[in-house]
C-alpha positions as CSV (number, residue, x, y, z in Angstrom):
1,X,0.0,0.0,0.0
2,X,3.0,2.3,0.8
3,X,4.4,2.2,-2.8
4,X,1.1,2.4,-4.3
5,X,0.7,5.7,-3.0
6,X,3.7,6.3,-3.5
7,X,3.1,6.3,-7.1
8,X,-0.3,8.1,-7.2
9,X,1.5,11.1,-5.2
10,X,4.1,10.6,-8.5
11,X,1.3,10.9,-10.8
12,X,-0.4,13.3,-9.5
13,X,2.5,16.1,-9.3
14,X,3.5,14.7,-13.1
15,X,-0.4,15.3,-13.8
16,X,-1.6,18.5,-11.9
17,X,1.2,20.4,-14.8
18,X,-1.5,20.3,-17.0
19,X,-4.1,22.2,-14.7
20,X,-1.1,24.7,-13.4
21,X,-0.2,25.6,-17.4
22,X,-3.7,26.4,-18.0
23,X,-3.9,28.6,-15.0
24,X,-1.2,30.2,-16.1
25,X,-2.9,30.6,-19.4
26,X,-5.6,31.8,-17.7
27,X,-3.7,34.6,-15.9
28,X,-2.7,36.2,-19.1
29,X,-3.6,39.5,-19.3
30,X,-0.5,41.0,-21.3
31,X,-2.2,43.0,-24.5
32,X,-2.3,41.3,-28.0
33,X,0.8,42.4,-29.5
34,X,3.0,41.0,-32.2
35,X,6.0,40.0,-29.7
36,X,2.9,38.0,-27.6
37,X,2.0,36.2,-31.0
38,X,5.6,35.1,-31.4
39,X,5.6,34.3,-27.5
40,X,2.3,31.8,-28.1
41,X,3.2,30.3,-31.2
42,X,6.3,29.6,-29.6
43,X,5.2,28.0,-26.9
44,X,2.9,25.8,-29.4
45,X,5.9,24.7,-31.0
46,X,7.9,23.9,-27.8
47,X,4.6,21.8,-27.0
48,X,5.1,20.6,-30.3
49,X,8.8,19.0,-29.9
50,X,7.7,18.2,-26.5
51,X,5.2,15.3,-27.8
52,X,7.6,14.5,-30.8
53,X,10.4,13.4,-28.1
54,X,7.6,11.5,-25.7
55,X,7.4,9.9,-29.5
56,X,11.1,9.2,-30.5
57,X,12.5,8.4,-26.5
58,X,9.6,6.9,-24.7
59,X,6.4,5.6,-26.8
60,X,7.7,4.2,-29.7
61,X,11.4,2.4,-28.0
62,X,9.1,0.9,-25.2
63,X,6.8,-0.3,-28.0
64,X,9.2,-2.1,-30.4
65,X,11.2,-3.6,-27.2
66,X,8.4,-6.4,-26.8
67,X,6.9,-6.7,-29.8
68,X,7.1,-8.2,-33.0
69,X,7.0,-6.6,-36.2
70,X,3.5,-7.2,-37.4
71,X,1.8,-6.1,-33.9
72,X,4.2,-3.1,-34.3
73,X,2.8,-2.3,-37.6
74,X,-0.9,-2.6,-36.3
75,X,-0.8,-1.1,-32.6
76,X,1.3,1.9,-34.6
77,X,-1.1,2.7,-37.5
78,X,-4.4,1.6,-35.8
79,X,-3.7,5.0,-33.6
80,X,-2.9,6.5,-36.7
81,X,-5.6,5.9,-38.2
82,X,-8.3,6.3,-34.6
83,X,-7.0,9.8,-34.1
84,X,-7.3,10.6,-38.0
85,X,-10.7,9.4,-37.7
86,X,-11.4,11.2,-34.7
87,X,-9.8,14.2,-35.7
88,X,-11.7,14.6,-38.9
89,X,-15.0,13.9,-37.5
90,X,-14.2,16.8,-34.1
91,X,-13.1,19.3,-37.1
92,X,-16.2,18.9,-39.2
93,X,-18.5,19.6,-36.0
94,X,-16.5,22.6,-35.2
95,X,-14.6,21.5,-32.0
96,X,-11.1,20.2,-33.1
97,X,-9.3,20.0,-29.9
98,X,-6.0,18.6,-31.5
99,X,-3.4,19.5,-29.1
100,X,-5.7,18.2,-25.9
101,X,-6.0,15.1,-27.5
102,X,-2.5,14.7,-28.4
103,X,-1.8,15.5,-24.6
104,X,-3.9,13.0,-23.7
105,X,-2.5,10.6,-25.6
106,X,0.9,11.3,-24.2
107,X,-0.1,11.4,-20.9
108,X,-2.4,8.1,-20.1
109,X,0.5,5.9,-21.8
110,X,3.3,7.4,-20.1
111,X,1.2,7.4,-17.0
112,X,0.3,3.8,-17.1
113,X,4.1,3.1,-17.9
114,X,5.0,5.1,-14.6
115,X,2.9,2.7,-12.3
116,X,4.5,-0.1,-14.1
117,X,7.8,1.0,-14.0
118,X,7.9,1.9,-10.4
119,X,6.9,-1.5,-9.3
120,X,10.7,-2.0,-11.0
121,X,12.6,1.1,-10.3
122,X,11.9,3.6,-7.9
123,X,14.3,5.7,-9.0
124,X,13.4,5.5,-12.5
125,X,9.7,6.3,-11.7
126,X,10.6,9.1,-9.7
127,X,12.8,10.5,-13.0
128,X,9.8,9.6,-15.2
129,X,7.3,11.2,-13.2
130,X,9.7,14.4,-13.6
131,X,9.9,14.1,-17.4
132,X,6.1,13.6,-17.8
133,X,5.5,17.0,-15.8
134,X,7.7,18.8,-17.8
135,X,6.1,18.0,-20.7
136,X,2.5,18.4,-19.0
137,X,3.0,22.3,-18.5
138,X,3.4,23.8,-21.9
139,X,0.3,21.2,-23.1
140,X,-2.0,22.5,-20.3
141,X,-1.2,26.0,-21.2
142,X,-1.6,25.4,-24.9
143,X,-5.1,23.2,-24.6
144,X,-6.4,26.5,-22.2
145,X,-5.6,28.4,-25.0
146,X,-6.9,26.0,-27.8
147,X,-10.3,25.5,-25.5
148,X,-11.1,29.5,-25.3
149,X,-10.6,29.8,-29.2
150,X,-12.9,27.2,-29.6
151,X,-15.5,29.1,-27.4
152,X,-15.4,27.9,-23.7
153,X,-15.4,29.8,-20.7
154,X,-11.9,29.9,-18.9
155,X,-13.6,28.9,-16.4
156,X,-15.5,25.6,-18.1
157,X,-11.8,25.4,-19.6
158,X,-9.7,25.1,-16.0
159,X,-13.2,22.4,-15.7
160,X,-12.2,20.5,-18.2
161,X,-8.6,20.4,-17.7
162,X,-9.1,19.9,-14.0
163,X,-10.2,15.9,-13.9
164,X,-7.4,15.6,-17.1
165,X,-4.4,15.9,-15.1
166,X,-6.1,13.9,-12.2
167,X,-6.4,10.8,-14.5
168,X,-3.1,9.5,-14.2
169,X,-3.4,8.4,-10.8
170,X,-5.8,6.5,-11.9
171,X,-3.8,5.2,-15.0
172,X,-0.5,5.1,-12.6
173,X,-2.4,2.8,-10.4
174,X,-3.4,0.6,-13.4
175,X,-0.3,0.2,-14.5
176,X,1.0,-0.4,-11.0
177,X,-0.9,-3.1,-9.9
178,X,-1.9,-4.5,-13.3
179,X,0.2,-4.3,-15.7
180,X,3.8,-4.1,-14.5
181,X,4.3,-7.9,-15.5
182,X,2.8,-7.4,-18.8
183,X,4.9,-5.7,-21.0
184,X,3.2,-6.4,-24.4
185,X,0.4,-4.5,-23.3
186,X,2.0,-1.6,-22.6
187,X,4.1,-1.5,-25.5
188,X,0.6,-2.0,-27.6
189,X,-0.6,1.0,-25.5
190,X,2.7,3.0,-26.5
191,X,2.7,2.5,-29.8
192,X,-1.1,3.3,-30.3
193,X,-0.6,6.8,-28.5
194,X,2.6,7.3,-30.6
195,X,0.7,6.6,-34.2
196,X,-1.7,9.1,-32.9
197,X,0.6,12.0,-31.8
198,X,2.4,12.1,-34.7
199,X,-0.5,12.6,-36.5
200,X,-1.8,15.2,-34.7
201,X,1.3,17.0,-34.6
202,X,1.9,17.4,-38.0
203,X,-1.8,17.8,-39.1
204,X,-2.8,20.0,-36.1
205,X,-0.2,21.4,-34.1
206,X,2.8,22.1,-36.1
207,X,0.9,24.2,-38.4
208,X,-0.8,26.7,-35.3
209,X,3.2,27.5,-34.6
210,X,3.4,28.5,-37.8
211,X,4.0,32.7,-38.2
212,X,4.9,33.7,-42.0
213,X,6.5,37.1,-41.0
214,X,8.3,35.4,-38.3
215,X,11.2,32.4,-38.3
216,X,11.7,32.4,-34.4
217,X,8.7,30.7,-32.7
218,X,9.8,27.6,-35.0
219,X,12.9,27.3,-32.7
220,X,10.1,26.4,-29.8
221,X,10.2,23.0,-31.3
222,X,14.0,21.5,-31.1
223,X,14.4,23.7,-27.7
224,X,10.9,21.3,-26.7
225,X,12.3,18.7,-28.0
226,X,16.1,19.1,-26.4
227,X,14.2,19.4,-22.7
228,X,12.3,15.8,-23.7
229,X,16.2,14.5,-25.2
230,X,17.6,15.6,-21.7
231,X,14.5,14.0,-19.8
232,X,14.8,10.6,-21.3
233,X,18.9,10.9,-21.0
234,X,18.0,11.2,-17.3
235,X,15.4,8.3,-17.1
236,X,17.7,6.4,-18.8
């Protein structure tokens, strides 16, 4: 019982990132200005390279570690294709939440790895459970942001985020008591949520960082990406 909440006080300082970025979000009350633009869409793209190194460091080599080429192909493109799917059908109805979704997707996985993990390594856990936190703040503050454009409340927005970065204690524990002597399932799990992100990323989120007067905010994305290289140098 001791290491099992252990791991949900892990979890829930990896997950409650996500509801203190969109606070922060919230708090912005610096004018609309062109230097604020290149701020945002920075910050987008740094979100951006975040989820792209979850990708290359975490999802995808804990997915191909246990499993065999052809489950590798279908775990990988069936996410693909779901969040395609999924994507298309939130976009025609108006409420395309692309880089909440991709956060998601990030976050249950690595969640449900950290519970498994943990039953291993505390140390490793403890390292994880840094790395997924990092990555959790720039998301929250960019899915605040992406929930307000697409016309809630920031109130009903901080709402929404709210029970999101809760659910990894609930996905930590899973993994934790579950799944820690089943690796196939995880790496199933992984490479799902890593089909989808890349998707999403390159459909959705790399073009919002995108400013055609302006070549800086791209530089969000290796600088995200560098802090999840670092992360996973650490974990490993």
């Amino acid at each position: 019982m001791e290491h099992l909440t252990t791991v949900g006080v892990y979890a829930f300082a990896s997950g409650i990132t996500i509801l203190i970025g969109g606070i922060l979000s919230r708090l912005d009350r610096f004018p609309d200005s062109e230097n604020k633009q290149i701020i945002l869409h920075a910050i987008i793209a740094f979100g951006g390279g975040v989820l792209i190194a979850a990708v290359a460091f975490v999802l995808v080599p804990g997915g191909i570690e246990s499993l065999s080429i052809p489950y590798i192909v279908v775990f990988f493109l069936s996410g693909t294709g779901v969040f395609f799917y999924l994507d298309r059908k939130l976009s025609e109805s108006g409420t395309s939440v692309p880089q909440l979704l991709a956060m998601m997707m990030d976050f249950i996985p690595e969640a449900i790895a950290l519970g498994a993990v943990f039953a291993h390594d505390k140390n490793t856990g403890l390292l994880l459970a840094i790395f997924i936190g990092l990555q959790n703040l720039p998301e929250g503050f960019n899915s605040f942001k992406e929930l307000v454009n697409h016309g809630f409340s920031p109130n009903k927005s901080l709402l929404i985020l709210l029970p999101l970065s809760l659910i990894g204690v609930l996905a930590s524990c899973v993994g934790f008591i579950f799944l820690h002597n089943h690796p196939t399932t995880i790496a199933a799990l992984m490479l799902f949520a890593g089909g989808g992100i890349i998707y999403l990323t390159f459909q959705d989120i790399a073009p919002m960082s995108y400013m055609k007067t302006y070549r800086s905010p791209a530089l969000g994305a290796p600088l995200g990406f560098f802090v999840g290289m670092l992360g996973q140098k650490l974990v490993g």
